[in-house]
matplotlib code that plots the C-alpha trace (Angstrom):
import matplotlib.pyplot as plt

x = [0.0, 1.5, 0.5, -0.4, 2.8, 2.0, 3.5, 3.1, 3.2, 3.3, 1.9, 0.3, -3.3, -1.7, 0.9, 3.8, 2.7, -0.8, 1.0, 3.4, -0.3, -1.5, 1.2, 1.9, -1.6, -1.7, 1.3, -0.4, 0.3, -2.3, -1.1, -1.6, -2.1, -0.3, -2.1, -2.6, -6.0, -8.9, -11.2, -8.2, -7.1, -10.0, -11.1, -7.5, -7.7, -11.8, -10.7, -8.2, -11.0, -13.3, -11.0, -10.3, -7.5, -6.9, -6.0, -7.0, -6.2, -4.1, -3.5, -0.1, 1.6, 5.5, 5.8, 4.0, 6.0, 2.4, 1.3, 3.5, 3.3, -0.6, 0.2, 2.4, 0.4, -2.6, -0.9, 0.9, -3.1, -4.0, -0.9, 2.0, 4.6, 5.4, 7.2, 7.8, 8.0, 7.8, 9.0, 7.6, 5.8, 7.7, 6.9, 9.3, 7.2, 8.2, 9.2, 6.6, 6.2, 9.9, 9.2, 10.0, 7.6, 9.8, 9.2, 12.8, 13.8, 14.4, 15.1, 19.0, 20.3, 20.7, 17.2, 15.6, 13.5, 14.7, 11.3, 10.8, 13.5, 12.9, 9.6, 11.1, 13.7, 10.9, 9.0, 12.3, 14.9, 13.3, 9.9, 11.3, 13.4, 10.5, 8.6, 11.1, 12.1, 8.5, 7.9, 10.7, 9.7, 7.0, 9.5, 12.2, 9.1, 8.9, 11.3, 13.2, 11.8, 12.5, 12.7, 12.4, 13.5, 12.3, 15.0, 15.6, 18.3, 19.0, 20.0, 23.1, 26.3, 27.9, 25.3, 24.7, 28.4, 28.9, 26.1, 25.3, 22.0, 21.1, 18.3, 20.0, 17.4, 19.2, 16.2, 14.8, 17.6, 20.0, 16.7, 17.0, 20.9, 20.3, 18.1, 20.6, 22.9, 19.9, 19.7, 23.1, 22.7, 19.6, 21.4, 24.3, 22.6, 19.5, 21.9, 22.4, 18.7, 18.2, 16.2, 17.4, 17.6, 17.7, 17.4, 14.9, 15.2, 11.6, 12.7, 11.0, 7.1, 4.3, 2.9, 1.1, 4.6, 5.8, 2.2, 2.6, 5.5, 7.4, 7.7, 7.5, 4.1, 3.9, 3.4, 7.1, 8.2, 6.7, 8.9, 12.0, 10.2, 8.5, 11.5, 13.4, 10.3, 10.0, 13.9, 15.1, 17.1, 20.5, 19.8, 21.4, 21.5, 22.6, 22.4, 21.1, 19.4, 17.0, 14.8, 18.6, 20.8, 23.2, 23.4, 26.7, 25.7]
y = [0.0, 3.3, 6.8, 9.3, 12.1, 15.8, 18.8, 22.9, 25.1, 29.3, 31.1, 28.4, 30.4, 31.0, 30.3, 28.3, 27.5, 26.2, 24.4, 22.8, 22.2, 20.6, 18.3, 17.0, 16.4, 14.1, 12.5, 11.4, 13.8, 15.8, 19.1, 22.7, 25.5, 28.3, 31.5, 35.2, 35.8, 33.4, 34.2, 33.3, 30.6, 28.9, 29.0, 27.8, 24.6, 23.7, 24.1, 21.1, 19.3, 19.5, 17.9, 15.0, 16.1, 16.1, 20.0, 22.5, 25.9, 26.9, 30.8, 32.1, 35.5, 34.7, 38.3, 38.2, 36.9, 36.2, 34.5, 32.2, 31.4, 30.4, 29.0, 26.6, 26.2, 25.0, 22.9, 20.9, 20.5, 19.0, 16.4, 15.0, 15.3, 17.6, 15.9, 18.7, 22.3, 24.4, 27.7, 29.6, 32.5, 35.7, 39.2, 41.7, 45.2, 47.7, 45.0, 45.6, 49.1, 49.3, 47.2, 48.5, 48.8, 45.2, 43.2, 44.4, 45.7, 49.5, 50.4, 50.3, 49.8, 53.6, 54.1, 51.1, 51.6, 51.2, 50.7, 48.4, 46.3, 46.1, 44.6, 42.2, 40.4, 40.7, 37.8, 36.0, 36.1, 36.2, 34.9, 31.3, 31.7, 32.2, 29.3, 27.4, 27.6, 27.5, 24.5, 22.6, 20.7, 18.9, 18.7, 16.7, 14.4, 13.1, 10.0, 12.3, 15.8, 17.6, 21.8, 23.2, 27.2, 28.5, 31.2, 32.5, 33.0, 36.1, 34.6, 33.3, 35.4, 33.4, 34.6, 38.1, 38.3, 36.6, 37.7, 41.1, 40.5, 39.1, 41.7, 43.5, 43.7, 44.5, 44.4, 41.0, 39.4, 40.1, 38.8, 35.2, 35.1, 35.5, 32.9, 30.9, 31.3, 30.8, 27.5, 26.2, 27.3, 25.2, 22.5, 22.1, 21.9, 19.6, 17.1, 14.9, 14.4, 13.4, 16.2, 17.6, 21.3, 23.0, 26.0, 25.8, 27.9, 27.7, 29.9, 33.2, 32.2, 34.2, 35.1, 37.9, 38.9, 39.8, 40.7, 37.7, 38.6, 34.9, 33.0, 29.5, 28.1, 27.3, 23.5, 23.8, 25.9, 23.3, 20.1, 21.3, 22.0, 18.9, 17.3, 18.1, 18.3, 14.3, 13.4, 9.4, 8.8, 9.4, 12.7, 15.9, 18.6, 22.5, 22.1, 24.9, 23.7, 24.3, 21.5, 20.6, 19.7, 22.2, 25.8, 27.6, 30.3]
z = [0.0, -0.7, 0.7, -2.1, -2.0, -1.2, -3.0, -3.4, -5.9, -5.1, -7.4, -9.0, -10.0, -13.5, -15.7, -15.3, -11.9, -12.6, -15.0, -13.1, -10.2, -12.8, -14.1, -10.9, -10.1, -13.0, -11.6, -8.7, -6.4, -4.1, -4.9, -2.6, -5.1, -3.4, -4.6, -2.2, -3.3, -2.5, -5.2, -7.9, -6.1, -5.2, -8.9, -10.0, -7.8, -8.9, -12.7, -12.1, -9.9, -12.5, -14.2, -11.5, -10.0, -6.6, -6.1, -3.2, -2.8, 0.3, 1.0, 1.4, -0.1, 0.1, 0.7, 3.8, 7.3, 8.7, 6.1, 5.1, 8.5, 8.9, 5.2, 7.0, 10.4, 7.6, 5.7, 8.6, 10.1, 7.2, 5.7, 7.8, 5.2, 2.0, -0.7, -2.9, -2.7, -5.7, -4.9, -8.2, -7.1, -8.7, -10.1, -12.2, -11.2, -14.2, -17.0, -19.0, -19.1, -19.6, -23.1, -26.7, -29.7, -30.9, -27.3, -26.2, -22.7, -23.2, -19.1, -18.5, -14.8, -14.1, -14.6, -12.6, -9.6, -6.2, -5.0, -8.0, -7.1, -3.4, -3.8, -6.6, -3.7, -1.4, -3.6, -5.8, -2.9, 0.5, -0.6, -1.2, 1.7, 3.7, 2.7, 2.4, 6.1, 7.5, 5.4, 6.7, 9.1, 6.7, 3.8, 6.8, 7.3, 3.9, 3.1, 0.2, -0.4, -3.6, -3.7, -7.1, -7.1, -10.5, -11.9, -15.0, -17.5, -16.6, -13.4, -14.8, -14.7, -17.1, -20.1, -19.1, -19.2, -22.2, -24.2, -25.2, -26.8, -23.4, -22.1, -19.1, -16.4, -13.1, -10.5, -12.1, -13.4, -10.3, -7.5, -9.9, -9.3, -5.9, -6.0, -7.7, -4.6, -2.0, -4.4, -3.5, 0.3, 1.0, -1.0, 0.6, 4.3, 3.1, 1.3, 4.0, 5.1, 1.2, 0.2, -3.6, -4.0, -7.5, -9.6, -12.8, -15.9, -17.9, -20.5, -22.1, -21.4, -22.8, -19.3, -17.5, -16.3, -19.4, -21.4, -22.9, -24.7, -24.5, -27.4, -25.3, -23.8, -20.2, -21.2, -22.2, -19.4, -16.7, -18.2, -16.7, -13.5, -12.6, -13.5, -10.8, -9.2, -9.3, -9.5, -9.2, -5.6, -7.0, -8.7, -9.0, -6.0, -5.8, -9.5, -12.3, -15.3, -18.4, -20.0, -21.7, -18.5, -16.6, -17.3, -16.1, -13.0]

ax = plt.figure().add_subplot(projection="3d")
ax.plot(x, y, z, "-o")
ax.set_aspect("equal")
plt.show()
């Protein structure tokens, strides 16, 4: 007899991260759609029960001390054990206004917003640090946990460096390197209670967080995700990767 496997998603009432709900749900998993606001949540999570999946919606805004907190307090009344986290939730505040007439980034790094950038590390850096530590007591019950941190390639150094045609968004692309390093962090202290800790690049996805400008769907944005998501004993930890294996940081 086995006992169905738990895992959350933040951010998961649209786009990649409903997505990525979704996938997982049809894997078998009971899956917590992490979404701030009840009405989009709650609607999220019935779409996938209507379509038999075994989804709920469970409140928690990764910007919020308290409410990762009762996010947490909720979740641990309610399952014994969380076998995967997927720390997705993100926002880029002033990318899209900051977009050409041809889909390019216009905004160099002396004109980005403080304020902007600010509320950008306070969802993609200490957002998944957050939930990631209130969560960690479920994530040490289960026999071999799995943390997903979804970045970016603008997280890497190496391409930004490397690549002028690269789109040089400091407040975004600087919170995903972080991330990168917060990746590593949790890796290396997690490693010897078996739990795998890695970085996800989807790609450019048309989603709300860049007006749909991506030119790949969040089908193939997910794959990458629920791979590591769902990793083989054995696997790779404090890793970086895309849907085609290692990226360099």
């Amino acid at each position: 007899m086995t006992t169905q496997k738990n895992a959350l998603v933040t951010g998961a009432n649209k786009g990649i991260g409903l997505e990525t709900a979704r996938r997982l749900a049809t894997m078998g998993y009971k899956v917590w759609l992490g979404a701030r606001d009840a009405k989009r949540g709650e609607a999220a999570a019935q779409a996938l029960r209507n379509d038999g999946l075994d989804v709920e919606w469970l409140e928690v805004d990764v910007a919020s001390d308290n409410s990762v907190a009762a996010a947490a307090k909720a979740l641990a009344a309610r399952t014994s054990s969380l076998d995967v986290l997927v720390n997705n939730a993100g926002i880029a505040p002033g990318y899209v206004d900051a977009l050409g007439a041809d889909g390019r980034y216009e905004r160099p790094p002396s004109r980005e917003d403080v304020a902007d950038m600010r509320a950008t590390y306070d969802v993609n850096v200490f957002g998944p640090v957050r939930v990631t530590q209130a969560l960690l007591p479920l994530l040490m019950a289960a026999p071999a946990a799995r943390i997903v941190m979804v970045s970016s390639y603008l997280g890497s150094m190496a391409r930004a460096a490397g690549n002028s045609q690269s789109p040089n968004v400091m407040g975004y692309g600087s919170s995903k390197t972080a991330l990168n390093a917060i990746t590593i962090a949790f890796a290396r202290e997690l490693s010897q209670h078996g739990i795998m800790v890695n970085a996800a690049a989807p790609g450019y996805t048309a989603t709300d967080l860049n007006a749909h400008k991506g030119g790949r769907t969040v089908q193939q944005a997910a794959g990458v995700i629920v791979h590591l998501a769902t990793l083989e004993p054995g696997g790779p930890t404090g890793g970086y990767f895309d849907e085609n294996g290692p990226l360099a940081w």
